[in-house]
C-alpha positions as CSV (number, residue, x, y, z in Angstrom):
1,X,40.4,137.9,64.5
2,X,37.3,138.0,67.3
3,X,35.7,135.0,64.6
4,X,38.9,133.2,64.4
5,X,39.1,132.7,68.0
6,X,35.3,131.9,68.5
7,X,35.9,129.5,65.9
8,X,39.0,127.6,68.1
9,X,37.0,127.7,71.2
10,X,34.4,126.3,70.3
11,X,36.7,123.4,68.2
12,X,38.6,123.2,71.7
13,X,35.3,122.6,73.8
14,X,34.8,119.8,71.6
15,X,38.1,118.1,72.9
16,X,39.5,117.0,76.0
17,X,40.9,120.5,76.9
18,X,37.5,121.6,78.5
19,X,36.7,118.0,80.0
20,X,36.9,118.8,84.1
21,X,39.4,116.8,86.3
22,X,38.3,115.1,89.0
23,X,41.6,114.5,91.3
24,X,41.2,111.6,94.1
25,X,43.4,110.5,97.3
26,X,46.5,108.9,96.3
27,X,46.8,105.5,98.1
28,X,50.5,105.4,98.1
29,X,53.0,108.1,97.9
30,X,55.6,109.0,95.2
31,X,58.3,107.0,95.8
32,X,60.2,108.8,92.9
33,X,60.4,111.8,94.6
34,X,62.7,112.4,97.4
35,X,60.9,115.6,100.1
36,X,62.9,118.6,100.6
37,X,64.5,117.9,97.4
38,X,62.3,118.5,94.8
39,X,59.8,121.2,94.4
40,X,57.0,118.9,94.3
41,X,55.6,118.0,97.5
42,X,53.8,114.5,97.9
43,X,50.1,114.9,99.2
44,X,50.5,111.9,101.8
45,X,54.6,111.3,102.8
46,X,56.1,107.9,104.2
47,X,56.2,108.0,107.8
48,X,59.9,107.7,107.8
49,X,60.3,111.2,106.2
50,X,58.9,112.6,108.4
51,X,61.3,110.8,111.0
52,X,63.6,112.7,108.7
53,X,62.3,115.6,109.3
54,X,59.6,117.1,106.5
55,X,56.0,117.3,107.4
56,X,53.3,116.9,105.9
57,X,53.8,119.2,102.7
58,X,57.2,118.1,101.8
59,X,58.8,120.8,103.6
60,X,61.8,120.3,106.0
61,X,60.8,120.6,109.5
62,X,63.5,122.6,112.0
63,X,65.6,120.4,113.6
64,X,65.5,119.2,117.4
65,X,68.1,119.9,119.2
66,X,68.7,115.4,119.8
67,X,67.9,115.0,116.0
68,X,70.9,117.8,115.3
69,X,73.0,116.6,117.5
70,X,72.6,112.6,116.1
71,X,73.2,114.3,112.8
72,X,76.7,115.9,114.0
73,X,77.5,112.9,115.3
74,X,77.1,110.7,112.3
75,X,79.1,113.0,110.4
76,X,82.1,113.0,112.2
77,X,81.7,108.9,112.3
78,X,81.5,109.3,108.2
79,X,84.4,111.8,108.2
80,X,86.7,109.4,110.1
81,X,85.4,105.7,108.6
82,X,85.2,107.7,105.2
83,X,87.0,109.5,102.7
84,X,90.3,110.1,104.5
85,X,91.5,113.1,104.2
86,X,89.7,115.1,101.6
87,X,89.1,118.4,101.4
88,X,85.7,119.9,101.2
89,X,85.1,119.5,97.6
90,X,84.9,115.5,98.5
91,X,82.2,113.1,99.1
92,X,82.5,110.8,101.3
93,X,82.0,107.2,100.7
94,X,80.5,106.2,103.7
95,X,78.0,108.6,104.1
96,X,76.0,107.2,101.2
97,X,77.1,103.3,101.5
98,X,74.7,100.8,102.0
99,X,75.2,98.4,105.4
100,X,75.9,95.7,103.1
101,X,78.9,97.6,101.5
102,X,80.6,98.6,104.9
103,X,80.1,94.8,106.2
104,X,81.7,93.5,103.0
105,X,84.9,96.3,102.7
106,X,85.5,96.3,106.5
107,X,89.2,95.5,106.7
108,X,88.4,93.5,109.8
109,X,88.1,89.7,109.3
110,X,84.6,89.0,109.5
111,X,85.1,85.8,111.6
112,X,88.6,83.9,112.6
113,X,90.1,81.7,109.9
114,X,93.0,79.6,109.7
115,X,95.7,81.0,108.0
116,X,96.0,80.4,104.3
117,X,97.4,77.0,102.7
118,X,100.6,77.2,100.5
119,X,100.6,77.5,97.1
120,X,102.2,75.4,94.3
121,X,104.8,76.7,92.5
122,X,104.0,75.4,88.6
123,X,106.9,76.5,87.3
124,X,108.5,80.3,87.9
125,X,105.4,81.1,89.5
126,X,106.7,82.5,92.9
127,X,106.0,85.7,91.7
128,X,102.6,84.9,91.6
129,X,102.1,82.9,94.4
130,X,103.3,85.7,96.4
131,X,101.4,88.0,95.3
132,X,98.1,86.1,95.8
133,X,98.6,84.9,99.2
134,X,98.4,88.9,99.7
135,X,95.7,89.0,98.5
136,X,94.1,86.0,99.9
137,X,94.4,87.4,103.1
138,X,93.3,90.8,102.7
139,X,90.5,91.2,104.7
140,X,87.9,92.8,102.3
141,X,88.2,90.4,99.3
142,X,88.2,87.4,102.2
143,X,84.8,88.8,104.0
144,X,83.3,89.1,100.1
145,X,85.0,85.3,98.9
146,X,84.4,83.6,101.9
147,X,81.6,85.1,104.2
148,X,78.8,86.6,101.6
149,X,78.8,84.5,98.9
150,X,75.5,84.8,97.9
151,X,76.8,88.0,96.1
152,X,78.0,85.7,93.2
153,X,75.6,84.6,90.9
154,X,74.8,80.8,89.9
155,X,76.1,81.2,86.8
156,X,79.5,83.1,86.0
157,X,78.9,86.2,83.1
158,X,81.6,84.6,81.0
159,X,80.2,81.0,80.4
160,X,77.9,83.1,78.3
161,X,80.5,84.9,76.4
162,X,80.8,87.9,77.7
163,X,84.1,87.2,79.7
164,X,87.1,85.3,77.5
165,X,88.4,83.9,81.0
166,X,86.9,85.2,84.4
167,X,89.3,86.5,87.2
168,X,87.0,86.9,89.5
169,X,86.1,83.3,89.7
170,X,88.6,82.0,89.6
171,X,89.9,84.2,92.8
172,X,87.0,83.3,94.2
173,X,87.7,79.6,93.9
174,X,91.2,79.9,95.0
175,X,89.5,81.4,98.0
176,X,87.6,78.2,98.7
177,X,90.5,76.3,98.2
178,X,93.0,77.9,100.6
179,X,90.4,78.4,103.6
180,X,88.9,75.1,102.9
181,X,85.3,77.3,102.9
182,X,82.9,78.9,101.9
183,X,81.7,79.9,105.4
184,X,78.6,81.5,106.7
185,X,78.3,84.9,107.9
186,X,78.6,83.3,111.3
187,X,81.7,81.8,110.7
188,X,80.3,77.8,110.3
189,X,80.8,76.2,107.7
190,X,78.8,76.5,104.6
191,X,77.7,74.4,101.6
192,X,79.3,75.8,98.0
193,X,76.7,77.8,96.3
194,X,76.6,80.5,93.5
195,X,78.9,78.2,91.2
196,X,81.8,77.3,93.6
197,X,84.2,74.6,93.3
198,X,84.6,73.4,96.3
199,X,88.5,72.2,96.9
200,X,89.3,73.3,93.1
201,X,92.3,75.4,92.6
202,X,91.2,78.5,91.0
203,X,95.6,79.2,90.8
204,X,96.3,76.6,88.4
205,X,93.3,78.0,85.9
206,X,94.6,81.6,86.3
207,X,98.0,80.1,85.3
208,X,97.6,77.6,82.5
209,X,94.5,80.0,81.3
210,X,94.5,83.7,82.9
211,X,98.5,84.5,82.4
212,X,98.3,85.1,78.7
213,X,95.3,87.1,78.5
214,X,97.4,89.5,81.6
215,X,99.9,90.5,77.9
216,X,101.9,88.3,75.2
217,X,105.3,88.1,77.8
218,X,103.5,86.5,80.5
219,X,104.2,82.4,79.4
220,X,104.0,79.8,81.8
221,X,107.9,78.8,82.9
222,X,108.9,82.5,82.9
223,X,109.6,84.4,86.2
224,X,107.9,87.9,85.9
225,X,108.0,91.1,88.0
226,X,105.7,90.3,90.8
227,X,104.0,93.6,91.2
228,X,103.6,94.0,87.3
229,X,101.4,90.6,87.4
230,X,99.3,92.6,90.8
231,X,98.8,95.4,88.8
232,X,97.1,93.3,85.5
233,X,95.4,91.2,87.7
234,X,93.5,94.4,89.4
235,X,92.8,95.3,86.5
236,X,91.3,92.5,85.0
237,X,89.2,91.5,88.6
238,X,87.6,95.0,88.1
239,X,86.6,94.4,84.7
240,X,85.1,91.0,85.8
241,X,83.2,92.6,88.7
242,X,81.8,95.5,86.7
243,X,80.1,92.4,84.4
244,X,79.1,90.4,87.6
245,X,75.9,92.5,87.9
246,X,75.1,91.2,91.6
247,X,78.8,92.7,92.5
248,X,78.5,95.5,90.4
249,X,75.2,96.7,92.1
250,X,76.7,95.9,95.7
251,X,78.8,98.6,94.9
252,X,76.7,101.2,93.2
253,X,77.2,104.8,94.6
254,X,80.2,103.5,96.7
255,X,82.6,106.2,95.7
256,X,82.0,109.6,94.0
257,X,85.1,111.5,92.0
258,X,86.3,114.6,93.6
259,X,85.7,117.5,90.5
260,X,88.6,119.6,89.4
261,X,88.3,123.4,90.3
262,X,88.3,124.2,86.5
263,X,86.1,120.7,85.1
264,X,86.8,120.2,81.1
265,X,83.3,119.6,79.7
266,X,84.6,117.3,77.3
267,X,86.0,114.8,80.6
268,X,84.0,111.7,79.9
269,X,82.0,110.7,83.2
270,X,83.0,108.3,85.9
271,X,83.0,104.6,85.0
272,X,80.9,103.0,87.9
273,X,82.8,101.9,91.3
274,X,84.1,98.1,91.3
275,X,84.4,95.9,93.7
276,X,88.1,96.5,93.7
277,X,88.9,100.4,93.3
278,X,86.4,100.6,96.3
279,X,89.0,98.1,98.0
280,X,91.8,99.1,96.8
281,X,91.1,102.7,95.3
282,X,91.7,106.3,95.8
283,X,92.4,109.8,94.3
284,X,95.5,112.2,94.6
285,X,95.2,115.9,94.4
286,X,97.3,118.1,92.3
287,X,97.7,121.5,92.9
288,X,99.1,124.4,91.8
289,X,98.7,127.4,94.2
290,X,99.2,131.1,93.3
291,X,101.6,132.8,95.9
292,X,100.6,136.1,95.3
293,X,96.7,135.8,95.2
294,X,94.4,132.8,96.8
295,X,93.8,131.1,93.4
296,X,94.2,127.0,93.1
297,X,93.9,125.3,90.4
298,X,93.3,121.2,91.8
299,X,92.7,118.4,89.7
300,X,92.5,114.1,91.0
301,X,93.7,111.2,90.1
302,X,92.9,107.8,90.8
303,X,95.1,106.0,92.1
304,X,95.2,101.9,93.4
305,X,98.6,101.7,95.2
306,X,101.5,104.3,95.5
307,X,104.7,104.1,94.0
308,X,107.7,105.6,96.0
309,X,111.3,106.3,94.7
310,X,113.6,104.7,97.7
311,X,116.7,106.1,96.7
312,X,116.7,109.2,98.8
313,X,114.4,107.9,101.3
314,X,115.9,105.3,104.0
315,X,112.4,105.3,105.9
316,X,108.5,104.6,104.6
317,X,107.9,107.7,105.8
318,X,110.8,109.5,104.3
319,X,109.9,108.1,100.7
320,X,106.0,109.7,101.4
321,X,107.5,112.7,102.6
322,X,109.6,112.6,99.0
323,X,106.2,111.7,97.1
324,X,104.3,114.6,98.2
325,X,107.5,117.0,98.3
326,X,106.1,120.8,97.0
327,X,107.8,122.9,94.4
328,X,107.9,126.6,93.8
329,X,107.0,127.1,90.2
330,X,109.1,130.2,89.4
331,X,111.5,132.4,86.7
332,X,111.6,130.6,83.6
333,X,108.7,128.1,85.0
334,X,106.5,130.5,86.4
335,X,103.0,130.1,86.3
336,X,100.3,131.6,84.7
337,X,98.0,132.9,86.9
338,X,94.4,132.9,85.2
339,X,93.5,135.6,88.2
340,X,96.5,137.7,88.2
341,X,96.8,137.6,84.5
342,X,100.6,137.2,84.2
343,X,103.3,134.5,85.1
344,X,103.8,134.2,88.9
345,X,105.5,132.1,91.4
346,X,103.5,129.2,92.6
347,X,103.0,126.1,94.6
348,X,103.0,123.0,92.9
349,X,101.9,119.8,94.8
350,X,100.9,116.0,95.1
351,X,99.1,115.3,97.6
352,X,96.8,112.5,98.7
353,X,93.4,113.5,98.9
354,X,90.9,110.5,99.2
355,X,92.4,107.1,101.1
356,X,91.7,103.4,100.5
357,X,90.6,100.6,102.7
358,X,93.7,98.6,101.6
359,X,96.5,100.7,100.6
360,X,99.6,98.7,99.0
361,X,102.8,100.2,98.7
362,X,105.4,99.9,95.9
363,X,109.1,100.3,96.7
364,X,110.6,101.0,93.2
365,X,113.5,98.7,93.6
366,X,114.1,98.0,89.5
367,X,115.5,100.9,87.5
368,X,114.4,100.7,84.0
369,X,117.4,98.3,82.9
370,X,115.9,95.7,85.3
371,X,118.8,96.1,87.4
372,X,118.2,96.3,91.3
373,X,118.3,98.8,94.0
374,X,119.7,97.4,97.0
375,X,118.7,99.4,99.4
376,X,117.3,98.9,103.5
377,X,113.6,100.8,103.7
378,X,112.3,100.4,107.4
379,X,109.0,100.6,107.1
380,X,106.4,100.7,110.4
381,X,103.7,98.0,111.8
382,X,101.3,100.6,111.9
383,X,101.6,103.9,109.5
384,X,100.3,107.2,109.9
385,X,99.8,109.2,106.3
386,X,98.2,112.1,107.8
387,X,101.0,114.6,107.1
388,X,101.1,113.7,103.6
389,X,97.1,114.4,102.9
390,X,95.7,117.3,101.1
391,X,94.0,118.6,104.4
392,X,97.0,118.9,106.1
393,X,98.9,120.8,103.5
394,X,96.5,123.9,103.3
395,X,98.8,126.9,102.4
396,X,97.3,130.5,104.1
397,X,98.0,133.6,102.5
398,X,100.5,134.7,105.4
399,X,102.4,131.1,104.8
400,X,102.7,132.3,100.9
401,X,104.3,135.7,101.4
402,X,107.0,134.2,103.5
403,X,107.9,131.8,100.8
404,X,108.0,134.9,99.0
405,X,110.3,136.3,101.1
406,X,112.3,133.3,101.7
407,X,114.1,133.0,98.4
408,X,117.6,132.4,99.2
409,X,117.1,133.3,102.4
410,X,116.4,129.6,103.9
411,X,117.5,125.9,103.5
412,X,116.0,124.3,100.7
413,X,114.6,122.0,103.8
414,X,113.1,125.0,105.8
415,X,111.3,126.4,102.7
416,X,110.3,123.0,101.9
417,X,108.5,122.4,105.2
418,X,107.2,126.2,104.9
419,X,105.5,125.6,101.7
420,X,103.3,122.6,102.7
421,X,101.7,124.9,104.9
422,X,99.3,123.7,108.5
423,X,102.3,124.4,110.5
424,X,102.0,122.7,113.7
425,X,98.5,122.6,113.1
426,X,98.5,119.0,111.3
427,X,95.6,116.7,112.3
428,X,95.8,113.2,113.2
429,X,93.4,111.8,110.9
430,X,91.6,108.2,111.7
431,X,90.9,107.6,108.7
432,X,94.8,107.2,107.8
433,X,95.6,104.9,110.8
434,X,97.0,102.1,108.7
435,X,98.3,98.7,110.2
436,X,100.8,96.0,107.9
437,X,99.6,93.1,106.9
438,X,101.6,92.5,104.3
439,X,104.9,92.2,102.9
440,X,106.2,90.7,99.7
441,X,109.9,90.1,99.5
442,X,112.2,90.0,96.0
443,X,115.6,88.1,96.9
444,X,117.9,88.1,94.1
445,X,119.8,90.5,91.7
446,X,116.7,91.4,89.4
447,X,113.3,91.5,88.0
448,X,113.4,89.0,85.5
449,X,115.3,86.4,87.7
450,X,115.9,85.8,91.9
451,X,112.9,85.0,93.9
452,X,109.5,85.9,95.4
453,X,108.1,85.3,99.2
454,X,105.7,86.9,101.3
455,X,104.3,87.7,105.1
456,X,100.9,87.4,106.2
457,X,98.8,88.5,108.8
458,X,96.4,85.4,109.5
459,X,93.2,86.4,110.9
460,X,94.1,85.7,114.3
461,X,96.7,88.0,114.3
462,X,99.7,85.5,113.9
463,X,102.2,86.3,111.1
464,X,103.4,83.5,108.7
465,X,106.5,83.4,105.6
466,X,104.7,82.2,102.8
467,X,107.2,80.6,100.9
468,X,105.7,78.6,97.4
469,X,103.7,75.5,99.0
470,X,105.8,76.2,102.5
471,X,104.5,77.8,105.8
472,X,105.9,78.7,108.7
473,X,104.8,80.8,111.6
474,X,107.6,83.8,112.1
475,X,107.7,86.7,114.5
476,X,106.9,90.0,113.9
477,X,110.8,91.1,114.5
478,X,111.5,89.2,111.4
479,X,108.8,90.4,109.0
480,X,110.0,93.8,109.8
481,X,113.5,93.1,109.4
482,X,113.4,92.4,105.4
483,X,115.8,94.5,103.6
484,X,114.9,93.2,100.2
485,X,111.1,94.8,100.9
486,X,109.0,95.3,97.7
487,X,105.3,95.4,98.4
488,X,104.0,96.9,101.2
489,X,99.9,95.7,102.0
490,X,98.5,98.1,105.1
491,X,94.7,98.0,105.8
492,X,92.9,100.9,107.9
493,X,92.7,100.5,111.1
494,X,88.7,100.5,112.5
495,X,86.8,99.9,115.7
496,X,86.3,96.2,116.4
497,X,82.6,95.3,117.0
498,X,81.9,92.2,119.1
499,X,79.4,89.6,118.9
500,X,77.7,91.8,122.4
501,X,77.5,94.5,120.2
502,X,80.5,96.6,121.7
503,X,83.3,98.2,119.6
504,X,86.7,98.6,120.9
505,X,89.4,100.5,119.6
506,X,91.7,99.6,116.8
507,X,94.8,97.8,117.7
């Protein structure tokens, strides 16, 4: 053996094992590596880590008390721009979004524009029209169409085949069209780039071309269910901006998925944000709690827009309340405790977890016949949703042994109020200060016939009817006054920053 191993030293000296390393001063550092991270330290950091705080070997220095408090306070400022109402498995949004991506999404108008012109109507289209002078002037998508156009590349993805029709053009051009822009990030007005037609009507394309690739019923001449037609056309604006790659990347790391308390390996991962579930986007939590031990089992879904059942509910408010209603899981539908190893009562919720910067609202007016629900929903200028978030509907252990105790021995309200816990402990969360914008109106007897019109909040605060190619300038009293409600559009509320630099608070 003693030969053997002579004979592979002396085989190794012979190769590059032996050869001596001669290491030298690195002249930049490892920009792969992020310090306090990793446990590799870079020989000569950036100077701006160790603004961060790590020194010299990578190593997190102890804080001062300024730099903690600085930290503190840009926490609370992500907790209540950001996620809204998530629990502490979330991420926030804002925390990690780039300056670029909170100038674009703020629901603020970037500068003051004249209200939107009136649409067309090419035939049955007042379903549509309504709908996209909703989304004309919602704030986000106007700041991205109208203010930061160099996002848009010269040359649209699906002039080289990788789009059938693109959506997000079109929008774009419609944009153009109705605000007579683009504009500057100033607010002057700018020359078309990145591929806009200036003055062209991106409605008539999404018409004569778009309509037919939203599904086989939508035809020219036919008068669809406005918020059917919303719902396609989200869907296909996000596939559009997931193949814009200069909007895709704009976006990148925007929003991270809550995970589930028990994650199924074979869950497929998280398509990337787009451009509209970071406008338009959030997540619900469901929960089923375990009454006679702490155990939760909580899983998300995203969600863009809420869909509330009107027929108990003669309020917004009421109808949310009804969305997020808890049930006791119990008897014959007990549940299955994977702690306490048999069936036990529990605490089964909705509840929503993560909120958007645009939040629209569905009032289910159409049963499943088509036939409609004529029924008077007041809904608020400006809507809290704080009671009905997941933070505020924490159940303690105390809280589930009185709704132990409570069987039949309290009102079915009572228990009701009992089980989504907090008490009077509820927090008023900024992040769910929403104000209207909004409202799309179905007049008529149902779906497939009657028809559409809309309110809009104008970027200087004025409200307008939106009627096909007409507009008018109404009061508020009258846009809050529509019994025939269908579509709700709220933004979130945030601070208003002046030209001087100053914020003020939302209004």
């Amino acid at each position: 053996m003693a030969s053997v191993d002579i004979q592979l030293q002396n085989q190794a000296k012979s190769t590059e094992l032996f050869r001596p390393i001669k290491f030298v001063p690195a002249k930049t550092n490892a920009a792969r590596f992020t310090p306090g991270h990793t446990r590799f330290k870079p020989i000569n950091p950036r100077p701006e880590d160790r603004e961060n705080g790590v020194d010299s070997d990578g190593d997190e220095q102890p804080e001062k008390p300024a730099t903690r408090s600085a930290k503190k306070q840009q926490h609370e400022h992500d907790e209540n721009e950001g996620d809204g109402g998530g629990s502490a498995n979330g991420t926030s949004r804002t925390s990690s979004a780039s300056e670029t991506q909170r100038n674009v999404l703020s629901t603020n108008w970037e500068n003051i524009v004249p209200v939107g012109t009136g649409l067309q109507n090419l035939g049955n289209t007042c379903y549509l029209n309504s709908a996209m002078q909703c989304l004309l002037h919602t704030p986000p998508l106007a700041n991205l169409f109208l203010f930061h156009s160099d996002k848009f590349p010269h040359e649209c993805p699906g002039k080289k085949g990788q789009l059938k029709f693109c959506f997000l053009c079109e929008l774009r051009n419609q944009f153009i069209a109705s605000f007579r822009g683009p504009y500057s990030s100033d607010g002057t007005k700018a020359s078309s780039s990145g591929g806009a037609s200036q003055g062209r009507s991106g409605l008539r394309a999404i018409v004569l071309n778009g309509l037919p690739l939203l599904g086989k019923h939508f035809k020219v001449g036919r008068q669809m269910d406005s918020h059917e037609f919303l719902m396609l056309l989200l869907e296909h604006l996000e596939k559009a901006s997931l193949v814009h790659r200069s909007i895709r990347s704009a976006f990148e790391g925007w929003d991270v998925p809550p995970r589930p308390s028990d994650p199924d390996p074979n869950t497929r991962p998280p398509k990337p944000t787009s451009m509209v579930f970071a406008t338009f986007g959030g997540y619900l939590q469901s929960q089923i709690r375990c009454l006679q031990c702490p155990y939760e089992s909580n899983t998300y879904d995203p969600y863009m827009g809420l869909n509330l059942e009107i027929t108990k509910a003669s309020t917004l408010e009421h109808a949310l309340k009804h969305f997020t209603e808890p049930e006791v899981l119990e008897k014959e539908n007990a549940y299955k405790c994977p702690k306490c190893k048999k069936p036990v009562p529990a605490r089964k919720q909705f509840t929503v977890y993560r909120t958007p910067p645009v939040l629209y609202i569905q009032l289910k007016r159409f049963t499943w016949s088509g036939a409609k629900i004529h029924k008077n929903v007041k809904y608020p200028l400006d809507l809290d949703i704080s009671p009905f978030t997941t933070e505020n509907n924490v159940l303690s252990a105390e809280q589930a042994r009185e709704v132990l105790k409570s069987q039949g021995k309290m009102s079915k309200e009572k228990r009701s109020e009992l089980l989504r816990g907090s008490g009077m402990k509820r927090k008023v969360l900024q992040s769910c200060q929403y104000e209207l914008y909004g409202v799309l109106v179905h007049i008529g007897g149902g779906c497939r016939s009657g028809h559409y019109i809309c309110y809009v909040k104008s970027a200087s605060g004025v409200w307008h009817r939106m009627d096909d190619s007409s507009v008018q300038k109404v009061s508020v009293g009258e846009v809050l006054s529509q019994s025939d409600a269908y579509l709700l559009f709220y933004r979130r509320k945030e601070r208003r920053h002046h030209r001087s630099g100053q914020a003020e608070d939302p209004g």
